[in-house]
N, C-alpha and C positions, 0 to 999 in steps of 0.2 A: 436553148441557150445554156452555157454553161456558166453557170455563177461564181465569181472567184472568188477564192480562198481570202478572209480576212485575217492578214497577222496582227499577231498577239505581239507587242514590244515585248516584254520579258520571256518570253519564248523565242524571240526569233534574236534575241541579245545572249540566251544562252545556246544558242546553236550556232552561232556563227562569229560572235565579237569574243576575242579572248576577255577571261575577267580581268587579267593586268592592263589591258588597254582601256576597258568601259570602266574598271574601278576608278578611273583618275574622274570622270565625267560624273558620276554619282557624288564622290570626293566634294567634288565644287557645287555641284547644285547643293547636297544639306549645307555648303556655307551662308547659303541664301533662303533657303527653303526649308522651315520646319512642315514634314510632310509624311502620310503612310508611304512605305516602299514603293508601290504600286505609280504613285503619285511622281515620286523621286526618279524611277526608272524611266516615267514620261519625259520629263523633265531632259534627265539624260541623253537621254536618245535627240531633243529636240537638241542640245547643247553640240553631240556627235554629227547633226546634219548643218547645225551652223557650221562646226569646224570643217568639213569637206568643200564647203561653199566659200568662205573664210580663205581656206586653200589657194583652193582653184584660183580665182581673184588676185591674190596675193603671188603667186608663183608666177602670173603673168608677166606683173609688173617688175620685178626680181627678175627675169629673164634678159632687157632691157638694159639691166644694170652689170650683169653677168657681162652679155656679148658686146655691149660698148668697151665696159675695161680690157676685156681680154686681145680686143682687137687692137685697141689704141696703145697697149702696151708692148703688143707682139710687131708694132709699126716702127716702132721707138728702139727697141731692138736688134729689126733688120738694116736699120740706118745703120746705126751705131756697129753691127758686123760689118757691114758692108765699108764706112769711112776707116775699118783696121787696114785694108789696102794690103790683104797677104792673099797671094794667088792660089786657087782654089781653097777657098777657104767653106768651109762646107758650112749650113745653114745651122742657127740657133739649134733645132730641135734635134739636131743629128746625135748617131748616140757616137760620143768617145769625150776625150780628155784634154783634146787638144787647148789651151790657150788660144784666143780669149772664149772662144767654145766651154771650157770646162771652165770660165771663171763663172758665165750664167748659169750652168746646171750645178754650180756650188749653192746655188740661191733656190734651186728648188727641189734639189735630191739630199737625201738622208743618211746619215750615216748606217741607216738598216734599209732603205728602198731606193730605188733610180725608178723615179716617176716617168723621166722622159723614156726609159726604154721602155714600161710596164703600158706606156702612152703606146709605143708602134706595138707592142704587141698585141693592143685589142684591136686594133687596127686590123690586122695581119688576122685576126679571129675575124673577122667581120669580112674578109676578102674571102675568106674559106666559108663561109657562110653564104656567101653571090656566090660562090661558084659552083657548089652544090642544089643552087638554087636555080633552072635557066628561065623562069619568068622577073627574075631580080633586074631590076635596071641595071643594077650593076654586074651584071654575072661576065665575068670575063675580064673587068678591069683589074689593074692594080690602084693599090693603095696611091692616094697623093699625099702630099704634104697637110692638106685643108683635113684628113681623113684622119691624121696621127693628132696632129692639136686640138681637134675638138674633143679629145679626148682625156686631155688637162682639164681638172676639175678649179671650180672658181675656187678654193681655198689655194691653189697655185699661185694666185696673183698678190693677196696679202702677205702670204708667204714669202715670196720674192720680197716686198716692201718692206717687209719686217727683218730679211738676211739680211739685208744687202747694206746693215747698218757697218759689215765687215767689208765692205768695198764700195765706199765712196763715191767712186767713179758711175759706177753701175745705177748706185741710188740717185745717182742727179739725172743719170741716163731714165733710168725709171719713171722720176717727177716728170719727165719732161711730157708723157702720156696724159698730164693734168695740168695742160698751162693756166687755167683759168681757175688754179687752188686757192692765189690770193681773193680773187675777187667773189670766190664760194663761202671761204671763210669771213668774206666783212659781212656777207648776206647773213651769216649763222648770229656774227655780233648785235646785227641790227636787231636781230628775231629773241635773242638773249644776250644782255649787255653785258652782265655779269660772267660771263663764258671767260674762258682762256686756255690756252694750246696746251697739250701737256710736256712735260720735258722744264727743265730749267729755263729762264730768263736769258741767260746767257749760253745757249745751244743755240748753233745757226736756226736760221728761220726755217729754212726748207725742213732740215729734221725734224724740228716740233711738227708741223707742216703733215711730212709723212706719219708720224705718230698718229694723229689726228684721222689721217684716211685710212689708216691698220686698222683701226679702232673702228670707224664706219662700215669698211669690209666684210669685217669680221662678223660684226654686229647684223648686217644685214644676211652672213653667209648660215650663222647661226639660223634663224629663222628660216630658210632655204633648204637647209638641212633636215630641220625639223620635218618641213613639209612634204621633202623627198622620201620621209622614212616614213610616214604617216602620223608622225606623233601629235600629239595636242599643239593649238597655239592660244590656249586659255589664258596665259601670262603671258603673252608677247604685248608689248605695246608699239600696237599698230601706228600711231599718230610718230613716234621717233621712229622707228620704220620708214616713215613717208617721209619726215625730215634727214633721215640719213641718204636713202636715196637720192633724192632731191642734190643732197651736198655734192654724190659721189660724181652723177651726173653734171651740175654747174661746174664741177671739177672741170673735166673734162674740156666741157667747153659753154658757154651763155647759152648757144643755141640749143644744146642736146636735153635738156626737164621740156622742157615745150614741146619739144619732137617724141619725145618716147612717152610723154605722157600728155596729151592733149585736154584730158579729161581734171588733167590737177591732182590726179589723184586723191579725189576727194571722199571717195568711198573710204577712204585708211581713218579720214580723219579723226571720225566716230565709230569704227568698228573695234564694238566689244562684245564679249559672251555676256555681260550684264546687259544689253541691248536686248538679246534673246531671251534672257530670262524672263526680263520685263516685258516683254511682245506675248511668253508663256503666259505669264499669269494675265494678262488683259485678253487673251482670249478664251482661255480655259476658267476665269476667274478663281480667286482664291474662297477656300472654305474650310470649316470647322478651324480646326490649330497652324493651318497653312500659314504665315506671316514672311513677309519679303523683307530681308533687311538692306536696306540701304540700298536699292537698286532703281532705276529711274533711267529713263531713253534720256542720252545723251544727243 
């Protein structure tokens, strides 16, 4: 029988984890842990396996929230093309300039990039990819419509809410993706009385409104992002996390937190890297000059 190989954490952290990435993960444990090296890189590495798990977890649920808005807003959209009653009037995502066509790609393309054409072109990558391919299920089709927009990244949709403060029209078209914003925000009141929308007193409701879900968005896309790139989520605070989803979702609609998350999402609600630290030291015990500050299972 062949016996395996036992790794070494500081050998197998310098063979394979950049130091710019495991330095942040050393970084936080000594905030906690007065420890030899040896001891610290334990530590680390355990902090690096929570953050992969931490992830995984997290990116689920963030998923949910992604493909509700994008779809509820891309619904809201096609109404609203379709009631302009101009004959052939080609689809939201199509590429050109046309009125009211190019009044919504004002709301998502840049004055240095056109998202929506950069959108069919990986599309169009990915059909040349099935076709070189004849075991692909797809080898041989073309591109659809469902093929070019899932290819609008979720920072799209904030996006949109945040232009479209320059066409009115569009932004009420927008809200309309989140009929149940009133009744999301008395929930946030209940939960924090002291809360208040941002924006002036005297700015329509709906805009405060919208400000309020930019802010959620964002908040939530942040973190999504993080996760997508690999980066730490040591300072993320998971529990507003769970309450913004939560918001973006009741947004939406009373039914939808219940349906995408049946479970409550309660794993958010105490998930912190101080949780692990403190699960480290109660199995590894603490010794000689080792001292924990301030850390304790929540």
């Amino acid at each position: 029988m062949v016996e395996k190989a036992q790794a070494n954490d500081a050998c197998m952290v310098r063979r394979f984890l950049a130091d710019a990435r495991f330095d942040v993960y050393l970084q936080y444990a000594a905030q906690y842990v007065d420890a030899d090296e040896d001891r610290l890189i334990e530590l680390a590495v355990a902090l690096y396996r929570w953050n992969v798990q931490a992830a995984s977890m997290t990116i689920g649920y963030i998923s949910f929230v992604e493909v509700f808005v994008r779809n509820a807003i891309d619904r809201q959209l096609r109404q609203w093309v379709a009631s302009q009653h101009i004959t052939d009037l080609p689809d939201w995502l199509e590429v050109g300039d046309r009125d009211p066509i190019g009044r919504i790609r004002a709301l998502i393309n840049s004055a240095e990039r056109d998202y929506l054409t950069e959108a069919r072109n990986a599309a169009l990558r990915k059909k040349r990819q099935w076709r070189s391919d004849q075991t692909h299920p797809r080898h041989g089709d073309s591109i659809t419509r469902d093929d070019v927009f899932s290819q609008l990244t979720f920072g799209t949709w904030d996006g949109m809410l945040a232009r479209s403060s320059r066409d009115m029209e569009l932004a009420h078209v927008l809200m309309k993706a989140f009929p149940n914003i009133e009744d999301a925000w008395s929930a946030e009141m209940r939960r924090m009385p002291k809360v208040s929308l941002p924006g002036k007193e005297s700015d329509p409701r709906e805009h405060r409104l919208r400000l309020e879900l930019i802010d959620r968005l964002k908040s939530i896309r942040t973190v999504r992002n993080r996760i997508s790139h690999d980066e730490n989520l040591l300072r993320v605070e998971f529990s507003k996390l769970r309450h913004d989803m939560f918001f973006v979702l009741n947004a939406l609609g009373a039914e939808c937190p219940q349906w995408a998350f049946p479970d409550k999402i309660d794993s958010l609600k105490t998930m912190s890297p101080r949780n692990c630290i403190a699960a480290w030291a109660s199995n590894t015990g603490k010794t000689g000059k080792e001292i924990i500050y301030g850390v304790g299972v929540r």
